[in-house]
C-alpha positions in Angstrom: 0.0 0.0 0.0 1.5 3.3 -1.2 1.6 6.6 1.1 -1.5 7.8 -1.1 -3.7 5.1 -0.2 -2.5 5.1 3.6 -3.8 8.8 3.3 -7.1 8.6 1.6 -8.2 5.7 3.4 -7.4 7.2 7.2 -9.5 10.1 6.1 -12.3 8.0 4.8 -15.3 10.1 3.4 -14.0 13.7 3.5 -13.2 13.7 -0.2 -14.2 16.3 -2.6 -18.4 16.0 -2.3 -21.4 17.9 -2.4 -22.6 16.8 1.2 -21.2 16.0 4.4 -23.0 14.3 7.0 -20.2 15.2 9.5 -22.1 18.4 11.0 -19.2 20.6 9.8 -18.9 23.5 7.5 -16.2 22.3 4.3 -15.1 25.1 2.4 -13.1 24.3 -1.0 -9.8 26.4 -2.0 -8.6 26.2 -5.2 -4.9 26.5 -4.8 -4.1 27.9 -8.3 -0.2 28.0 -9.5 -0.5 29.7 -12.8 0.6 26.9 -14.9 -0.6 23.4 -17.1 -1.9 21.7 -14.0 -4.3 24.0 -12.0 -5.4 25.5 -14.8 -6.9 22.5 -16.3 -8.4 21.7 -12.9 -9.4 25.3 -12.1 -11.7 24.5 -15.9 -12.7 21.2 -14.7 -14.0 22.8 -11.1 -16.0 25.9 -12.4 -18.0 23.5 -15.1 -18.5 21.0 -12.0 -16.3 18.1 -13.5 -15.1 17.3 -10.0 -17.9 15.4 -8.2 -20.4 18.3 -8.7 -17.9 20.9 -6.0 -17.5 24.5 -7.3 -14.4 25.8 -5.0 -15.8 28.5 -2.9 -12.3 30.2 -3.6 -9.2 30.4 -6.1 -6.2 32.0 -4.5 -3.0 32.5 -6.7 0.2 33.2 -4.3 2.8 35.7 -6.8 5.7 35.0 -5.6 7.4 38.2 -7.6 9.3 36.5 -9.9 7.4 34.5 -12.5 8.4 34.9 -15.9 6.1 37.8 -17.8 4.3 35.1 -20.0 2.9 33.3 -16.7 1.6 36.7 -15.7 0.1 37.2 -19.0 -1.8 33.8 -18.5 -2.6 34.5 -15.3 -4.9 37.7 -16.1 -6.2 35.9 -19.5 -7.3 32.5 -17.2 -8.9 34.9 -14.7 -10.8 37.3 -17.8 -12.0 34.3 -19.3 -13.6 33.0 -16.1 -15.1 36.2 -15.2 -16.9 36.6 -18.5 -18.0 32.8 -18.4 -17.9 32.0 -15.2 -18.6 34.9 -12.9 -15.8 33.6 -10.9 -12.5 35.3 -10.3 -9.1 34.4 -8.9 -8.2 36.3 -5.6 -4.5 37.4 -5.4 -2.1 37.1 -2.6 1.5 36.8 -1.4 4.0 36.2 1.2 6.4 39.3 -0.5 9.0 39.3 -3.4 11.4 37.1 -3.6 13.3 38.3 -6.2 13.9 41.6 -3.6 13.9 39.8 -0.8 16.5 38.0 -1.9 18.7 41.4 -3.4 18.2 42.1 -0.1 19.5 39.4 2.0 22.6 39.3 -0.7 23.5 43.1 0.3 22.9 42.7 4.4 22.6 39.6 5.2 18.9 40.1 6.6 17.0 36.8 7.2 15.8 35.3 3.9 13.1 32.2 2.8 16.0 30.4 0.9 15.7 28.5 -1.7 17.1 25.5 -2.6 20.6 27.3 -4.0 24.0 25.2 -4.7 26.5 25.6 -2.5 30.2 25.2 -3.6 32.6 25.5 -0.2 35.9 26.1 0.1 37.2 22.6 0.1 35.3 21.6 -3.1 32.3 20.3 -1.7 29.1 20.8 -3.0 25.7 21.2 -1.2 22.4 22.5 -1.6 20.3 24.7 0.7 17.3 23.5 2.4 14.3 25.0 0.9 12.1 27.4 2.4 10.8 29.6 -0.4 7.5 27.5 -1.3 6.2 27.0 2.5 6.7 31.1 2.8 6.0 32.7 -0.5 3.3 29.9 -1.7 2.1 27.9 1.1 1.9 30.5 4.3 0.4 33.2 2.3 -2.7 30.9 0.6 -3.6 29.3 4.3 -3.6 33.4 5.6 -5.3 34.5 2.6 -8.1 31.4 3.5 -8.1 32.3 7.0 -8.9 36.2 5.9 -11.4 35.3 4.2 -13.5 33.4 6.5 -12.9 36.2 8.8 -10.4 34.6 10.9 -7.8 36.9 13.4 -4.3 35.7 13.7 -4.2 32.0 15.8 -7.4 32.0 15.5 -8.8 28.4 15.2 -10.9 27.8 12.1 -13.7 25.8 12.5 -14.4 25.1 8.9 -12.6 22.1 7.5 -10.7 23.6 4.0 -10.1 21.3 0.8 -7.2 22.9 -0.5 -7.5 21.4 -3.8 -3.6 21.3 -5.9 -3.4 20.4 -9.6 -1.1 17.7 -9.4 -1.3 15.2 -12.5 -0.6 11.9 -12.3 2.2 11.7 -13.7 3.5 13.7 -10.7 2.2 11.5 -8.0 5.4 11.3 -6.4 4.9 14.9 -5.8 2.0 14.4 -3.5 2.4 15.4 0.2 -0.1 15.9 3.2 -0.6 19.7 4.4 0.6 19.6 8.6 -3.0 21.4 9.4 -5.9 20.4 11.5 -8.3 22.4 9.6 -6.8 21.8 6.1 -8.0 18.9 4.4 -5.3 18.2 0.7 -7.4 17.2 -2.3 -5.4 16.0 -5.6 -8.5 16.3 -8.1 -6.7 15.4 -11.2 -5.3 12.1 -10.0 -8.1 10.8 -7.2 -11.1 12.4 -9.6 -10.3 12.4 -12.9 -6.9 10.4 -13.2 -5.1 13.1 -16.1 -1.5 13.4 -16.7 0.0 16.7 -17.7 -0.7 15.4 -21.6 -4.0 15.3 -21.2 -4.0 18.5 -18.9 -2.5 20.7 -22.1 -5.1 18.9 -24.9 -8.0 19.7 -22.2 -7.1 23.8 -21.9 -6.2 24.1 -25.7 -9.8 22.6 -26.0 -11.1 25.5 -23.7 -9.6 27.8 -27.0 -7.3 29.1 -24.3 -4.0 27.8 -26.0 -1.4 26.3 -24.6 -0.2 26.6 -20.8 3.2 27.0 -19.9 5.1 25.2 -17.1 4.8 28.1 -13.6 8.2 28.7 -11.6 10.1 31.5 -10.5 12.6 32.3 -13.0 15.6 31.9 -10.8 14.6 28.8 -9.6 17.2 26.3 -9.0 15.0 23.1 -10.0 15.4 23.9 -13.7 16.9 21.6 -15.8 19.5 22.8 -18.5 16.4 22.3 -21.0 14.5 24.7 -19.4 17.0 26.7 -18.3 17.8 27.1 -22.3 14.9 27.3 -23.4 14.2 30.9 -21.1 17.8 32.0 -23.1 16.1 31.8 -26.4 12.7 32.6 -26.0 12.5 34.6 -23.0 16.4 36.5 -23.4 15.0 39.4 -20.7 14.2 36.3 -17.6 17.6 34.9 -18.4 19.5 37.9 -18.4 17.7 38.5 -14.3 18.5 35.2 -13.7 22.4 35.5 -14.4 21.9 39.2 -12.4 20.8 37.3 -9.1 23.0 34.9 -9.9 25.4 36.9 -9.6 24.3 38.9 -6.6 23.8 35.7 -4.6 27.5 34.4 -5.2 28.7 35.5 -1.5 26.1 35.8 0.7 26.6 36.9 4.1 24.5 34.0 5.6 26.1 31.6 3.5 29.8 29.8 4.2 31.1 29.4 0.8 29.6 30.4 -3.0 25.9 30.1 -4.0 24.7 29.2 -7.5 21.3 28.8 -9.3 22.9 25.9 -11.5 23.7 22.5 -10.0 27.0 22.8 -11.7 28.2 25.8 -9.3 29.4 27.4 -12.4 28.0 31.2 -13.1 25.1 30.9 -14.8 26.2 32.9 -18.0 29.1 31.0 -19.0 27.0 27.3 -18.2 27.4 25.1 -21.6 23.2 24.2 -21.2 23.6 22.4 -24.6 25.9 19.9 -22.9 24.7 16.3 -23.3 24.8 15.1 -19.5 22.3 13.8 -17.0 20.1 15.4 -15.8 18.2 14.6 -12.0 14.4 15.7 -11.6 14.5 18.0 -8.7 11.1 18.9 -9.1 10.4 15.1 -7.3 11.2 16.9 -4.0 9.5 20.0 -4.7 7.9 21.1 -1.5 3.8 20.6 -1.2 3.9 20.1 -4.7 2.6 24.3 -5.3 5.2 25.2 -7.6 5.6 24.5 -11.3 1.5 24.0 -11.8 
């Protein structure tokens, strides 16, 4: 038995439904990332594909630093629902990371790291525990949720929340739990409708939409040197603020030894991203699975 059947069957019938005979009030959150994933699901959820359940909310966490295209989506997904739907995605976020990070590099004030590459002075290489989705994704959807239903800080919510998370099944591996009493994690495309990223794409190009892009910070050091190569031909103006905070980040104060975006701690500029080697799927660790959806 696999950790998602341990999980759906210790929670038993507080799955995505219509009714609940548990004398509770369920409220459903649509956490929505931008990208392929949650935007198919978001489609699915507001024509009532997924067991009847309209969210009661769609909360998109900007971390600051998604490439310009994502943006674009973004307000094109949320005009098209408005005009069809009458529903609209409600913005949020836990600050910029992109400055935050500027920041940190120039005074060493506290910083969400992400998951940088560490090169230290006696050759060994690292990698910096990760605590840019919990802060800049995660923390700032559960406030935003907790605003909503009027909640003050520490306040205990009463409500149980689906947070529902567009993760394929393709990505199952990517499925985790959310540590909350009051937070219930709901993976509609792979315990409701069973769709891999493939079939997420053909479904939104069917919408007349076109086709969604892949959502992650610019900078962020789970890229692979496809996709890192891709943003230096067709997106010149991301890679050239990659390489910038790149560079910034090299020495920073918190840090003992050099920082990189790539997991060759070489600059990012002079990387050879056509090289023919192998490349490891960081996105497998990706925390909470809410980025690159």
């Amino acid at each position: 038995m696999n950790n998602r059947t341990i999980t759906r069957s210790k929670r038993g019938e507080n799955m995505i439904k219509q009714n609940y005979d548990d004398g509770k009030k369920h409220v459903h959150v649509l956490s929505f990332g931008g990208g392929t994933q949650s935007t198919a699901l978001l489609l699915m959820a507001l024509k009532g594909e997924i067991n009847g359940v309209i969210p009661d909310y769609i909360i998109f966490s900007d971390t600051g630093w998604e490439p310009s295209n994502i943006y674009k989506w973004v307000d094109k997904v949320n005009g098209y629902i408005k005009q069809k739907y009458g529903h609209e995605i409600i913005f949020t976020n836990g600050g910029n990371i992109r400055e935050d990070f500027i920041k940190a590099a120039e005074t060493g004030s506290r910083v969400a790291t992400m998951p940088l590459f560490t090169l230290a002075d006696d050759g060994s290489v690292g990698m910096i525990r990760r605590q840019c989705t919990g802060e800049y994704k995660i923390e700032p959807v559960k406030r935003k949720v907790r605003e909503l239903l009027g909640y003050k800080p520490r306040q205990q919510v009463k409500e149980v929340v689906h947070m529902w998370k567009g993760i394929s099944t393709d990505e199952i591996h990517r499925v985790k739990s959310i540590e909350d009493k009051w937070i219930e994690a709901e993976h509609p495309l792979i315990d409701v409708r069973m769709m891999n990223r493939t079939n997420c794409i053909s479904y939104v190009e069917r919408e007349g939409l076109g086709t969604p892009a892949k959502s992650s910070c610019i900078g962020c050091p789970f890229h692979d040197n496809q996709t890192w190569l891709e943003m230096k031909r067709n997106d010149p103006q991301s890679f050239a603020d990659a390489c910038f905070i790149d560079e910034k980040i090299r020495h920073m104060p918190v840090l003992n030894g050099q920082a990189f975006l790539h997991r060759s701690c070489k600059p990012l500029r002079e990387v050879d991203l056509n090289e023919n080697q192998l490349e490891l799927d960081l996105w497998a660790n990706e925390c909470e699975g809410m980025c690159g959806l």
